[in-house]
N, CA, C, O and CB atoms as a CASP TS submission, in Angstrom:
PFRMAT TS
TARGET T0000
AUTHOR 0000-0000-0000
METHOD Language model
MODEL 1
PARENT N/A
ATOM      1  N   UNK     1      14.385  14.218   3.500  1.00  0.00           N
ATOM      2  CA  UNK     1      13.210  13.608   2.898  1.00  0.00           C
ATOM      3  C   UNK     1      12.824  12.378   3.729  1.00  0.00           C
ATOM      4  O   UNK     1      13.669  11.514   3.964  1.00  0.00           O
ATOM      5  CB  UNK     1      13.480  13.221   1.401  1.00  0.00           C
ATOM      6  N   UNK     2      11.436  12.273   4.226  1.00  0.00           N
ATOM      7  CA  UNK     2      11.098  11.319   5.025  1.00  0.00           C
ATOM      8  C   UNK     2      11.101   9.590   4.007  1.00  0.00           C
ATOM      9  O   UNK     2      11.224   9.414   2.795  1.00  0.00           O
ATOM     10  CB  UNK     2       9.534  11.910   5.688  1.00  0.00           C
ATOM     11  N   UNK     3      11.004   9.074   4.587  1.00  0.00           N
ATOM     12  CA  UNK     3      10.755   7.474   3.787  1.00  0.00           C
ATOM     13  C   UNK     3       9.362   7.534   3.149  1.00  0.00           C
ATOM     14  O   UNK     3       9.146   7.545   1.937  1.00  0.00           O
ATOM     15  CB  UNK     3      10.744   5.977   4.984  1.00  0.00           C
ATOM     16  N   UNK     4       8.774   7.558   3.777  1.00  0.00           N
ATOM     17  CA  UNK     4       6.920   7.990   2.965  1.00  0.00           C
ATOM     18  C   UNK     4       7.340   8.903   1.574  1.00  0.00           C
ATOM     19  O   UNK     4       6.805   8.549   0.524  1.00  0.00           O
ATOM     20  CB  UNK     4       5.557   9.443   4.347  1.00  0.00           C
ATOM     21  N   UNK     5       8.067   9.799   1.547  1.00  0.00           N
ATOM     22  CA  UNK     5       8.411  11.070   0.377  1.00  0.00           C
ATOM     23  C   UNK     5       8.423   9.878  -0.462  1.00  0.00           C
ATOM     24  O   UNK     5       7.476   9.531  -1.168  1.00  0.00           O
ATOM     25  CB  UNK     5      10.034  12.276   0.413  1.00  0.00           C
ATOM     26  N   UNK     6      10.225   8.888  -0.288  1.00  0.00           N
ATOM     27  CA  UNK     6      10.558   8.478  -1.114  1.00  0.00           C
ATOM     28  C   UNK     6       9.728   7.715  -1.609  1.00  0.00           C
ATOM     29  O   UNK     6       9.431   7.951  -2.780  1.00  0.00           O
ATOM     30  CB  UNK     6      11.443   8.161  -0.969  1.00  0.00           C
ATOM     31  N   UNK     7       9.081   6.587  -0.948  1.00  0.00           N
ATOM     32  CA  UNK     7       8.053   5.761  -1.280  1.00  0.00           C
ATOM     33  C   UNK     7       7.106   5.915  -2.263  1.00  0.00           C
ATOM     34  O   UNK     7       6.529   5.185  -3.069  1.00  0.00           O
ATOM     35  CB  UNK     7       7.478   5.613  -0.389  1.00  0.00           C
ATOM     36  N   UNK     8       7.116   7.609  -1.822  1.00  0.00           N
ATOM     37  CA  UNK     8       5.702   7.682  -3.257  1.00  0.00           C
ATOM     38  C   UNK     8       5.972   8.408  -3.896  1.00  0.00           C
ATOM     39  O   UNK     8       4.952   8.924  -4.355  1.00  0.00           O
ATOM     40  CB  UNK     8       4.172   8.085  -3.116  1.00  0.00           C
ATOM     41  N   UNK     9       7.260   9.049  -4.458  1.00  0.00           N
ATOM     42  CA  UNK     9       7.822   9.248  -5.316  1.00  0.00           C
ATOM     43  C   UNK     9       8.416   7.885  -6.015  1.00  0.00           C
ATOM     44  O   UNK     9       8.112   8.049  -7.196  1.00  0.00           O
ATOM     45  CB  UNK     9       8.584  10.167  -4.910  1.00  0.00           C
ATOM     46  N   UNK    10       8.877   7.040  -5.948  1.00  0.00           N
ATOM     47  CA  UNK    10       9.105   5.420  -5.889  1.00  0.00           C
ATOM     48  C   UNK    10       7.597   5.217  -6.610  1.00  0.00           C
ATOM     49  O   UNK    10       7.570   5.369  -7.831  1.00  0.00           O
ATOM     50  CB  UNK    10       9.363   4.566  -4.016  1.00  0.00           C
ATOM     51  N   UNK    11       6.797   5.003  -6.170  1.00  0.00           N
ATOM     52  CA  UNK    11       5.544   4.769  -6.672  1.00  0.00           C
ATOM     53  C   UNK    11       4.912   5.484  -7.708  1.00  0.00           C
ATOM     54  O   UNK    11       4.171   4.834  -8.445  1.00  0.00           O
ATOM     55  CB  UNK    11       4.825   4.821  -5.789  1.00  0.00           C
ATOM     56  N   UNK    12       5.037   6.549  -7.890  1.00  0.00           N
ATOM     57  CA  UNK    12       4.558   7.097  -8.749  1.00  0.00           C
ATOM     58  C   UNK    12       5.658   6.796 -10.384  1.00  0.00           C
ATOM     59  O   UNK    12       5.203   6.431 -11.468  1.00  0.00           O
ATOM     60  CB  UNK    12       4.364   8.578  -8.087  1.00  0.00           C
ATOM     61  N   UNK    13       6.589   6.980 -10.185  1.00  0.00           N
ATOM     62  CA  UNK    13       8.000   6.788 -11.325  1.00  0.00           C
ATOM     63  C   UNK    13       7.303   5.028 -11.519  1.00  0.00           C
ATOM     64  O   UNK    13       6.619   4.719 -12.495  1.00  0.00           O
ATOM     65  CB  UNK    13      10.326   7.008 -10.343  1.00  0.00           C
ATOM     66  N   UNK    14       7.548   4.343 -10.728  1.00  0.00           N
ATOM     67  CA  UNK    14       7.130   2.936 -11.113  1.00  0.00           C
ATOM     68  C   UNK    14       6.120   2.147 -10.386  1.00  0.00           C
ATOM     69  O   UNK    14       6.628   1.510  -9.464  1.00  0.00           O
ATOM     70  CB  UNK    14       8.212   2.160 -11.088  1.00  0.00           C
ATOM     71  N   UNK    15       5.051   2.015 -10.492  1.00  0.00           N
ATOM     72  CA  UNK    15       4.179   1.503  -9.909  1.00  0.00           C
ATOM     73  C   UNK    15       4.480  -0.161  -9.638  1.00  0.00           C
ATOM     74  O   UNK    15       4.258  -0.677  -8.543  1.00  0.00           O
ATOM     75  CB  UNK    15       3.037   1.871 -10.658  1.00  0.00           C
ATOM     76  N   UNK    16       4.882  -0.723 -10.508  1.00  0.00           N
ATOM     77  CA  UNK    16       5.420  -1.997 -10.764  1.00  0.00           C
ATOM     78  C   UNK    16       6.509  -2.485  -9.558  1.00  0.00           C
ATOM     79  O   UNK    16       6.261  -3.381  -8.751  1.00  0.00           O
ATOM     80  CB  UNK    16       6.104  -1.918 -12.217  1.00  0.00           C
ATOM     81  N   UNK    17       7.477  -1.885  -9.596  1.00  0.00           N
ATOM     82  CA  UNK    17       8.321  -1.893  -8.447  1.00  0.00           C
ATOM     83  C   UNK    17       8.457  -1.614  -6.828  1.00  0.00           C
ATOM     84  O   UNK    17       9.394  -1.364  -6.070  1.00  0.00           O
ATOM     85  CB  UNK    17       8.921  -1.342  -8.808  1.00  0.00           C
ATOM     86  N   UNK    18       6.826  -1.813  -6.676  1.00  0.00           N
ATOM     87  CA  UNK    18       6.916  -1.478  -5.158  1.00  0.00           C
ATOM     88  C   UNK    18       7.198  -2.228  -4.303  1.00  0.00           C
ATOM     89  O   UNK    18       6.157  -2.878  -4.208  1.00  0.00           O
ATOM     90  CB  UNK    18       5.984  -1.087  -4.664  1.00  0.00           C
ATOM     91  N   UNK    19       7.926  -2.654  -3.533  1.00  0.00           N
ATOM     92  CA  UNK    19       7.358  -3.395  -2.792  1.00  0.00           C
ATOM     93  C   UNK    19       6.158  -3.308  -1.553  1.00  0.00           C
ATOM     94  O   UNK    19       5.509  -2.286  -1.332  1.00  0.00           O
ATOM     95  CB  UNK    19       8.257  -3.754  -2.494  1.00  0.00           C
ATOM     96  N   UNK    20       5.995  -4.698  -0.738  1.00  0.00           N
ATOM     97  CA  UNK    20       4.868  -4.717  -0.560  1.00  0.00           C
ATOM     98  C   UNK    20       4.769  -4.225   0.956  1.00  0.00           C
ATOM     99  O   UNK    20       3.682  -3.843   1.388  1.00  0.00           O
ATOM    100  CB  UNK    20       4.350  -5.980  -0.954  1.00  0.00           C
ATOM    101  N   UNK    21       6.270  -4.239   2.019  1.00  0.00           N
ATOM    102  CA  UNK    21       6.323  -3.350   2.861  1.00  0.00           C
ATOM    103  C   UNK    21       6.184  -2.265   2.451  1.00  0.00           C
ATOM    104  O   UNK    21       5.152  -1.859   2.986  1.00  0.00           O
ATOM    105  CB  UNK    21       7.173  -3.377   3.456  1.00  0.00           C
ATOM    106  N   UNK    22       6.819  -1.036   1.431  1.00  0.00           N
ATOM    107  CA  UNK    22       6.853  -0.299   1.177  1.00  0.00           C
ATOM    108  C   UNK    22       5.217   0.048   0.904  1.00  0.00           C
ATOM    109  O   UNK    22       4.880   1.195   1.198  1.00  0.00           O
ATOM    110  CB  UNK    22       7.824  -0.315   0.471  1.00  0.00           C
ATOM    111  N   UNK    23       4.500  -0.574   0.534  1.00  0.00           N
ATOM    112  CA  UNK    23       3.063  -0.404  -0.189  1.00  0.00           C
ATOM    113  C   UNK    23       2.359  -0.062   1.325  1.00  0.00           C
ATOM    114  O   UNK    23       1.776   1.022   1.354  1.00  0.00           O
ATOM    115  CB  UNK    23       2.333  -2.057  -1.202  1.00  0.00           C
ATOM    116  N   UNK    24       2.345  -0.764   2.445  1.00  0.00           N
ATOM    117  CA  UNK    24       2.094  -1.005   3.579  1.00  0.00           C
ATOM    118  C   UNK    24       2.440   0.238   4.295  1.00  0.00           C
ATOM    119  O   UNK    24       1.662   0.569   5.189  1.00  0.00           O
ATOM    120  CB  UNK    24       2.686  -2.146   3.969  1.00  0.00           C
ATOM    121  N   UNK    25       3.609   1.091   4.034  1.00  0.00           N
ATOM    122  CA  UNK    25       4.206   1.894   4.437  1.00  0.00           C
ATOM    123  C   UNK    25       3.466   3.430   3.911  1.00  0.00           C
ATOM    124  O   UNK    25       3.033   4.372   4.575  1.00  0.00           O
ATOM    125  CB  UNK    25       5.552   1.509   4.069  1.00  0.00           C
ATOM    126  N   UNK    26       3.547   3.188   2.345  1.00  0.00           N
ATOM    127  CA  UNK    26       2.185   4.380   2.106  1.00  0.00           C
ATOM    128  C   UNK    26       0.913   4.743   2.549  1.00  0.00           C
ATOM    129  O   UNK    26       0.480   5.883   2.718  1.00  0.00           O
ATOM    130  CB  UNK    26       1.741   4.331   1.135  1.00  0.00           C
ATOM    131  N   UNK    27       0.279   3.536   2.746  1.00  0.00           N
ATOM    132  CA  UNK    27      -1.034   3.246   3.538  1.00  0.00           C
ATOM    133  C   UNK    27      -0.885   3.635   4.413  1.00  0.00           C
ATOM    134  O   UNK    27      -1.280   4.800   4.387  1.00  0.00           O
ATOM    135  CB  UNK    27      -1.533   2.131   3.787  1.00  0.00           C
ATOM    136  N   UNK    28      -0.364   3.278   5.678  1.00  0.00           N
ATOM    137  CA  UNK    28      -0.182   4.359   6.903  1.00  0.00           C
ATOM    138  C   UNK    28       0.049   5.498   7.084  1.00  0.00           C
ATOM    139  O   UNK    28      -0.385   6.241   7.964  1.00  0.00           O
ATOM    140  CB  UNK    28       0.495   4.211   7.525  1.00  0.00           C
ATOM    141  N   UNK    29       0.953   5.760   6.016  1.00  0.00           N
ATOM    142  CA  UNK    29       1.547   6.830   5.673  1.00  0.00           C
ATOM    143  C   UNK    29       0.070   8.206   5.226  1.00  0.00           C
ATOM    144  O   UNK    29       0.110   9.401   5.519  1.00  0.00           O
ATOM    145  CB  UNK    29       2.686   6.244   4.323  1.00  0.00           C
ATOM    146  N   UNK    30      -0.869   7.599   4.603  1.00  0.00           N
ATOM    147  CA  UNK    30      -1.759   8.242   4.211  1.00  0.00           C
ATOM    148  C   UNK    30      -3.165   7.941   5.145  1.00  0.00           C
ATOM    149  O   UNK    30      -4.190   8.425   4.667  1.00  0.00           O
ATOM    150  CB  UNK    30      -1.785   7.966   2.800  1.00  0.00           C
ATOM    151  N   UNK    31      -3.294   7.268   6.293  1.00  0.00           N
ATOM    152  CA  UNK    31      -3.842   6.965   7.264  1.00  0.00           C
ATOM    153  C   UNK    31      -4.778   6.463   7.315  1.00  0.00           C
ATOM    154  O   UNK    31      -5.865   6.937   7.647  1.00  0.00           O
ATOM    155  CB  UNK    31      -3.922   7.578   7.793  1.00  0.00           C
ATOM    156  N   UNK    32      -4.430   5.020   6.874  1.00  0.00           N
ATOM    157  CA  UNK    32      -4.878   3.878   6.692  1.00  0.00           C
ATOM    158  C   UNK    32      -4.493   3.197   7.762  1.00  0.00           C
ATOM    159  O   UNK    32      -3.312   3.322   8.085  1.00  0.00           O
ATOM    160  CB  UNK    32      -4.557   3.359   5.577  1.00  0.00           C
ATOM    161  N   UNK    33      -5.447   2.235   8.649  1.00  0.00           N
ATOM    162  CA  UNK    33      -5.168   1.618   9.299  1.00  0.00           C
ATOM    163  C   UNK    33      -5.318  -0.271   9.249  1.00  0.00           C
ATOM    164  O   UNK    33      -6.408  -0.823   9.098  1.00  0.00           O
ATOM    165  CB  UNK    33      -5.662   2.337  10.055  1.00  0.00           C
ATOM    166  N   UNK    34      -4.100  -0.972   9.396  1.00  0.00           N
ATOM    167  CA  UNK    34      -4.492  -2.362   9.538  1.00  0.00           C
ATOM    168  C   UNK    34      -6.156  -2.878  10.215  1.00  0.00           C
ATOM    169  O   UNK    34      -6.579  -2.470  11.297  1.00  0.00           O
ATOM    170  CB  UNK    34      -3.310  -2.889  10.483  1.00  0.00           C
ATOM    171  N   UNK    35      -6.763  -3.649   9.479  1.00  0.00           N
ATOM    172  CA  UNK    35      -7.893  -3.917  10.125  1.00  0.00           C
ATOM    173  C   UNK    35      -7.787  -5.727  10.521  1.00  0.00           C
ATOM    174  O   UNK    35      -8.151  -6.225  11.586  1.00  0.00           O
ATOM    175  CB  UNK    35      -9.212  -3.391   9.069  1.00  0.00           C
ATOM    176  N   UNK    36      -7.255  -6.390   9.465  1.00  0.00           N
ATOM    177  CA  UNK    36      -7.249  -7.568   9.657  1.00  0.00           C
ATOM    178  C   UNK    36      -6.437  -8.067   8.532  1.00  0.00           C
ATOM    179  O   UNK    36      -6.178  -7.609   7.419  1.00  0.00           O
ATOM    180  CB  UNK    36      -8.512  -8.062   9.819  1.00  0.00           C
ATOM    181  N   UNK    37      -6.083  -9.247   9.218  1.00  0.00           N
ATOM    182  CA  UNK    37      -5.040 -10.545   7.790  1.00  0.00           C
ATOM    183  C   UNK    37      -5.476 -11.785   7.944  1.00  0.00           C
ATOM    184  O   UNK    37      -5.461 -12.496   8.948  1.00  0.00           O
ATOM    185  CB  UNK    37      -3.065 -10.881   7.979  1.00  0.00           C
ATOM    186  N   UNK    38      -5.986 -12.057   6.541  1.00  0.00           N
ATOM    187  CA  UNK    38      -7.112 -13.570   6.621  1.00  0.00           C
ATOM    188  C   UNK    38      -6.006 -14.196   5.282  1.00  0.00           C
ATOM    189  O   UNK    38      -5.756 -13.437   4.346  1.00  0.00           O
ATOM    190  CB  UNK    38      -9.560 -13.264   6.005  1.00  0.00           C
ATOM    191  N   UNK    39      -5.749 -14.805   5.296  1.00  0.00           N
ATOM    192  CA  UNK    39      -4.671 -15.447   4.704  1.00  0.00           C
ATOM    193  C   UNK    39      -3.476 -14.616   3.726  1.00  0.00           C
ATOM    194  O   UNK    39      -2.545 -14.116   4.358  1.00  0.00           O
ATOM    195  CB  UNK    39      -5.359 -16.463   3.927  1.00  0.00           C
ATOM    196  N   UNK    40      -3.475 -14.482   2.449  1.00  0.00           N
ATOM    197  CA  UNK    40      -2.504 -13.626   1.806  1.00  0.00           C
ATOM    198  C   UNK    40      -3.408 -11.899   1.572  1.00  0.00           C
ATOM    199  O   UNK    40      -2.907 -10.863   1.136  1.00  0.00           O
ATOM    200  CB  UNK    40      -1.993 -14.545   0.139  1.00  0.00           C
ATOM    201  N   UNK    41      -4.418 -12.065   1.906  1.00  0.00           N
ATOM    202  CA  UNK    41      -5.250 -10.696   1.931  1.00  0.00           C
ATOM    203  C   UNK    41      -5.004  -9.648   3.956  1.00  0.00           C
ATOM    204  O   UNK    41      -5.332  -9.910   5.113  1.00  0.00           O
ATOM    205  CB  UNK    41      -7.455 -11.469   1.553  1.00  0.00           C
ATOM    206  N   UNK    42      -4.331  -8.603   3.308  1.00  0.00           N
ATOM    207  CA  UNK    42      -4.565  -7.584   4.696  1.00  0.00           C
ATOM    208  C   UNK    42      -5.967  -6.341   4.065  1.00  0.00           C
ATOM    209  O   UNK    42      -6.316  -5.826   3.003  1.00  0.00           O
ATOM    210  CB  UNK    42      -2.560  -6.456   5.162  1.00  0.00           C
ATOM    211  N   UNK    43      -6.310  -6.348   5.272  1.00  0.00           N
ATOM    212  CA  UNK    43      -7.473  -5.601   4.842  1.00  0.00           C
ATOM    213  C   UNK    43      -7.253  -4.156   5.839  1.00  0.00           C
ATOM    214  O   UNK    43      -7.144  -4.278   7.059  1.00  0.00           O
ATOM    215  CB  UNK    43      -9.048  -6.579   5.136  1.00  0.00           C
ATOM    216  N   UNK    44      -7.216  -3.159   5.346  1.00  0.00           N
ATOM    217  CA  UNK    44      -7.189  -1.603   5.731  1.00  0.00           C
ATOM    218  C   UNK    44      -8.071  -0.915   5.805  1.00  0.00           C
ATOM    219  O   UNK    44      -9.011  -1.353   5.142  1.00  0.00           O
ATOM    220  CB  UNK    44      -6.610  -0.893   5.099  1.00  0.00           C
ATOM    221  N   UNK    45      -8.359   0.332   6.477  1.00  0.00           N
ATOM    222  CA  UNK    45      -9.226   1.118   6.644  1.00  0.00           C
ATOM    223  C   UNK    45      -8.855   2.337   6.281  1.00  0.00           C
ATOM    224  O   UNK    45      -7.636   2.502   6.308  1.00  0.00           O
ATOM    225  CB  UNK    45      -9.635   1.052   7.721  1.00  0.00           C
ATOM    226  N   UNK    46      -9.519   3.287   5.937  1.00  0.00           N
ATOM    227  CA  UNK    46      -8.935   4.401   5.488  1.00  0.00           C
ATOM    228  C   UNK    46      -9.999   5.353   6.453  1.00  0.00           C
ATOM    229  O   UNK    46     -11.175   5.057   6.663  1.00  0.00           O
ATOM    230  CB  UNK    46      -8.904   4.569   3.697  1.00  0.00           C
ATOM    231  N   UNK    47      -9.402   6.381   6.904  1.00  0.00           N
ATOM    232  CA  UNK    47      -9.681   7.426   7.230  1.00  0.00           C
ATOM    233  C   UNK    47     -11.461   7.659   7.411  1.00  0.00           C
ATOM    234  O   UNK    47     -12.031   7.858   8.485  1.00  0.00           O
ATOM    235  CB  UNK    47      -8.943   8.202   6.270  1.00  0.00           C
ATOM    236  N   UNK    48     -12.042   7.581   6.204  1.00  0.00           N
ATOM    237  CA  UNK    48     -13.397   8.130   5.726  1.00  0.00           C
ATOM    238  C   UNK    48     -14.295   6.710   6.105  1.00  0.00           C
ATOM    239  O   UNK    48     -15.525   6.756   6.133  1.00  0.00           O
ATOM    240  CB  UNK    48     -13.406   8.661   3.841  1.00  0.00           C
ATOM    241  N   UNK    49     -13.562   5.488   6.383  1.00  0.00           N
ATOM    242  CA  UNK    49     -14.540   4.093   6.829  1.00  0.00           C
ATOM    243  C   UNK    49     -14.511   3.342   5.594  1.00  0.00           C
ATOM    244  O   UNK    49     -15.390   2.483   5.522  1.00  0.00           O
ATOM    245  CB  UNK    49     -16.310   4.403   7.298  1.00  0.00           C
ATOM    246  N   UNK    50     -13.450   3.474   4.243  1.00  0.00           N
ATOM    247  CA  UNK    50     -13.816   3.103   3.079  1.00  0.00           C
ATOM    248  C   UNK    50     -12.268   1.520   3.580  1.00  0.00           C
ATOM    249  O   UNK    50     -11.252   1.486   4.275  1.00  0.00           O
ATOM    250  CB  UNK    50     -13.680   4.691   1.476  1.00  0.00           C
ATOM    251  N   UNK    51     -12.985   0.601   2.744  1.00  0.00           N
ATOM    252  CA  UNK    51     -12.175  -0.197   3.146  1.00  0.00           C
ATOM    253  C   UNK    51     -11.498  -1.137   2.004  1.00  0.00           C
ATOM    254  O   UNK    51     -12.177  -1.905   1.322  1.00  0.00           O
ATOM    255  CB  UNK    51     -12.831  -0.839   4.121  1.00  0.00           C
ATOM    256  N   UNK    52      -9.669  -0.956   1.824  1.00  0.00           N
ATOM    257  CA  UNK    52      -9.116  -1.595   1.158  1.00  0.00           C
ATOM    258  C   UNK    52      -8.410  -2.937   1.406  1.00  0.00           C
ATOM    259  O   UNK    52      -7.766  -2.991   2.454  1.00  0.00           O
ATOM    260  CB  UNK    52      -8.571  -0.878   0.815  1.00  0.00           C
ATOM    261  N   UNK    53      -8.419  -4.067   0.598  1.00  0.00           N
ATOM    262  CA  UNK    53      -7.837  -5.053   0.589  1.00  0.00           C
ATOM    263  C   UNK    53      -6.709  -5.170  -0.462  1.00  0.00           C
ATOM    264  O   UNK    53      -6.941  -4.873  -1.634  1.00  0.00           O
ATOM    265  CB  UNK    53      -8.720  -5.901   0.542  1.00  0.00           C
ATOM    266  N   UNK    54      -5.406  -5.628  -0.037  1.00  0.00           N
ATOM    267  CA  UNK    54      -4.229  -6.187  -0.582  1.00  0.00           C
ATOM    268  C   UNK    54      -3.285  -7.261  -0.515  1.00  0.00           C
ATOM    269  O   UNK    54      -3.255  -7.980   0.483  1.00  0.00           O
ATOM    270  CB  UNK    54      -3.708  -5.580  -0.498  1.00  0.00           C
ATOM    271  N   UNK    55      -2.549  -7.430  -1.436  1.00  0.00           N
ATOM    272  CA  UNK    55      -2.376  -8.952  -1.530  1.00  0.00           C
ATOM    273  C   UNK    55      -0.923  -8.637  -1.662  1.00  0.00           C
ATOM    274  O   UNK    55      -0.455  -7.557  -2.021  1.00  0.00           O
ATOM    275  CB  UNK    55      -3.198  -9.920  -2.832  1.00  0.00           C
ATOM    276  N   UNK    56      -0.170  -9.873  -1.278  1.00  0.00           N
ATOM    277  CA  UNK    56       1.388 -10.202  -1.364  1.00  0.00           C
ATOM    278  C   UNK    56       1.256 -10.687  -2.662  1.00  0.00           C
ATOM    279  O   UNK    56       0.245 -11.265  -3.060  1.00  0.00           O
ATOM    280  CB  UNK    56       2.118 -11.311  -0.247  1.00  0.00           C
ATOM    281  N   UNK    57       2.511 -10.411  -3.516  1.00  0.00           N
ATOM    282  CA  UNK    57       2.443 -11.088  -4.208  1.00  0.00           C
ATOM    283  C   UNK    57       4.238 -11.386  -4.739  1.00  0.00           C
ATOM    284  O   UNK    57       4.893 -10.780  -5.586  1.00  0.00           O
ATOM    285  CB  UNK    57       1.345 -10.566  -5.035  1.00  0.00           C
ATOM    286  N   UNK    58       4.566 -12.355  -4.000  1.00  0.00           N
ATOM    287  CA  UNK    58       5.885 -12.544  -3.916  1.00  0.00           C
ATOM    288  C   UNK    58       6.617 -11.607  -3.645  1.00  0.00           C
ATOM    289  O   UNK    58       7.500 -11.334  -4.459  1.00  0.00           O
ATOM    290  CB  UNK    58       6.315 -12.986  -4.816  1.00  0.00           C
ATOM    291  N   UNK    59       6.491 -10.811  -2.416  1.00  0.00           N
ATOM    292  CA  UNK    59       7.165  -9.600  -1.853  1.00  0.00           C
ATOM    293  C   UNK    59       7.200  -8.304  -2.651  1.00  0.00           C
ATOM    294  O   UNK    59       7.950  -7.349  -2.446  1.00  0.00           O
ATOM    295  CB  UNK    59       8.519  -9.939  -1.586  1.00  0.00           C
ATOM    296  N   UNK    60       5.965  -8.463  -3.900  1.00  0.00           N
ATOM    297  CA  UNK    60       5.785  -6.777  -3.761  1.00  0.00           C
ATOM    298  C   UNK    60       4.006  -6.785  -4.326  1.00  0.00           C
ATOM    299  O   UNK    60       3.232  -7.672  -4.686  1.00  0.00           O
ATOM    300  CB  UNK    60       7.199  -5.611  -5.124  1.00  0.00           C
ATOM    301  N   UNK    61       3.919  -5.338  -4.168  1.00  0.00           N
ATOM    302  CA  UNK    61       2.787  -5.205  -4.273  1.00  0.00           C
ATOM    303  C   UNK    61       2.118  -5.228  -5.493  1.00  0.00           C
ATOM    304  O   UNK    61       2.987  -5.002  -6.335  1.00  0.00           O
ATOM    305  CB  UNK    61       2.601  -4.353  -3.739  1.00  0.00           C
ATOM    306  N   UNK    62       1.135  -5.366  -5.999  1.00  0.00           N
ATOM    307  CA  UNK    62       0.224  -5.152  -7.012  1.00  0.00           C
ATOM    308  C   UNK    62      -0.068  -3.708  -7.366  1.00  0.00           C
ATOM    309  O   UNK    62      -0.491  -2.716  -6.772  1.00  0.00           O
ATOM    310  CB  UNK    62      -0.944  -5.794  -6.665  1.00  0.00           C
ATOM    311  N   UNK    63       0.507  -4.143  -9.098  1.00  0.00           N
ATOM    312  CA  UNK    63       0.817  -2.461  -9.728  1.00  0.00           C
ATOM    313  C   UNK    63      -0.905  -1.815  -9.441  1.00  0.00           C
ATOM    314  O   UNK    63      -1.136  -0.731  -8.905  1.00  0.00           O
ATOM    315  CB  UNK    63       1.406  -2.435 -12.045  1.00  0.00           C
ATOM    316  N   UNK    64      -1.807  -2.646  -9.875  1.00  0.00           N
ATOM    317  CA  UNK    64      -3.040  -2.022 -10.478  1.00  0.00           C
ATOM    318  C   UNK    64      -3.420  -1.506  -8.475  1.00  0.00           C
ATOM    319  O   UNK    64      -4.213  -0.570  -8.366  1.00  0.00           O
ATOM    320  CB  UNK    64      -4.443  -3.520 -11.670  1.00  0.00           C
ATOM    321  N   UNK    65      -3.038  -1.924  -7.534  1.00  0.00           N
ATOM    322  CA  UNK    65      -3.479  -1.115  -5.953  1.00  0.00           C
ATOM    323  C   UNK    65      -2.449  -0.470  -6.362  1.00  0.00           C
ATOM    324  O   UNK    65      -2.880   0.682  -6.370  1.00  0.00           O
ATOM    325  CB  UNK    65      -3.499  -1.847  -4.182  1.00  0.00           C
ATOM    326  N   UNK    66      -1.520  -0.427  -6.663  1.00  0.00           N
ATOM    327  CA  UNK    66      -0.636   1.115  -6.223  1.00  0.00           C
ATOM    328  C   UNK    66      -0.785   2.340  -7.053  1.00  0.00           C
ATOM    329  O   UNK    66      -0.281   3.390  -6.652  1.00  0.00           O
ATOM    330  CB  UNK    66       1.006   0.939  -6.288  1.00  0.00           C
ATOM    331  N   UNK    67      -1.394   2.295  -8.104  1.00  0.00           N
ATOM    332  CA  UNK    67      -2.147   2.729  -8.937  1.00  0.00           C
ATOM    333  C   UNK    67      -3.670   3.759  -8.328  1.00  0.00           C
ATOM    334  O   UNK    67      -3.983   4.928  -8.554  1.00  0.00           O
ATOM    335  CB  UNK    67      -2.406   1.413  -9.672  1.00  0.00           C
ATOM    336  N   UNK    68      -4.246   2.812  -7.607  1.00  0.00           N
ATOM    337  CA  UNK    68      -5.680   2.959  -7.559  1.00  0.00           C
ATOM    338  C   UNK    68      -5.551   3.411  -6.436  1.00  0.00           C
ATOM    339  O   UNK    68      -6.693   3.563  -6.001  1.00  0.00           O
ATOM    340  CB  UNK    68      -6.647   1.856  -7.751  1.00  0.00           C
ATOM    341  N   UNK    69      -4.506   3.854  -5.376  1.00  0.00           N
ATOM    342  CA  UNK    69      -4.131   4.491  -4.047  1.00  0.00           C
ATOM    343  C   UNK    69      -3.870   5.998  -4.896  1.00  0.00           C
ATOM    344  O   UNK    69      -4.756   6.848  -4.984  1.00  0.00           O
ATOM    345  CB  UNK    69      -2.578   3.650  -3.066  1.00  0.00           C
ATOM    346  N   UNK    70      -2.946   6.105  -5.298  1.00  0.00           N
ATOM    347  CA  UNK    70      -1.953   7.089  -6.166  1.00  0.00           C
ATOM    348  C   UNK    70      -3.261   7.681  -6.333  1.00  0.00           C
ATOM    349  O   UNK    70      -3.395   8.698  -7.013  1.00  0.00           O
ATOM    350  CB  UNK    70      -0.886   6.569  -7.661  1.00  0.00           C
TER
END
């Protein structure tokens, strides 16, 4: 099982518990690309030109984006 598998199996069981490498790790994983980092916001690109922003939030990610990826 690759790390991406686990990740979003991980994500899906608990959205709450991601962390925020790991969150970072789906995004690519689903081919999203880094576009830019303007202070605690990284901003991504997805595939189709649609463009997401995410936030640290004390080393994990925000349930309601891991959610709205899923």
């Amino acid at each position: 099982m690759k790390k991406i598998d686990k990740v979003l199996a991980l994500a899906k069981r608990n959205p709450d518990g991601v962390s925020f490498r790991d969150f970072e790790t789906l995004l690519v994983g689903f081919g999203f690309r880094c576009d830019r980092q303007s202070g605690s916001h990284m901003i991504f690109i997805a595939p189709k030109g649609q463009r997401v922003s995410i936030q640290n939030r004390n080393g994990m990610a925000k349930s309601y984006q891991v959610k709205q990826l899923l």
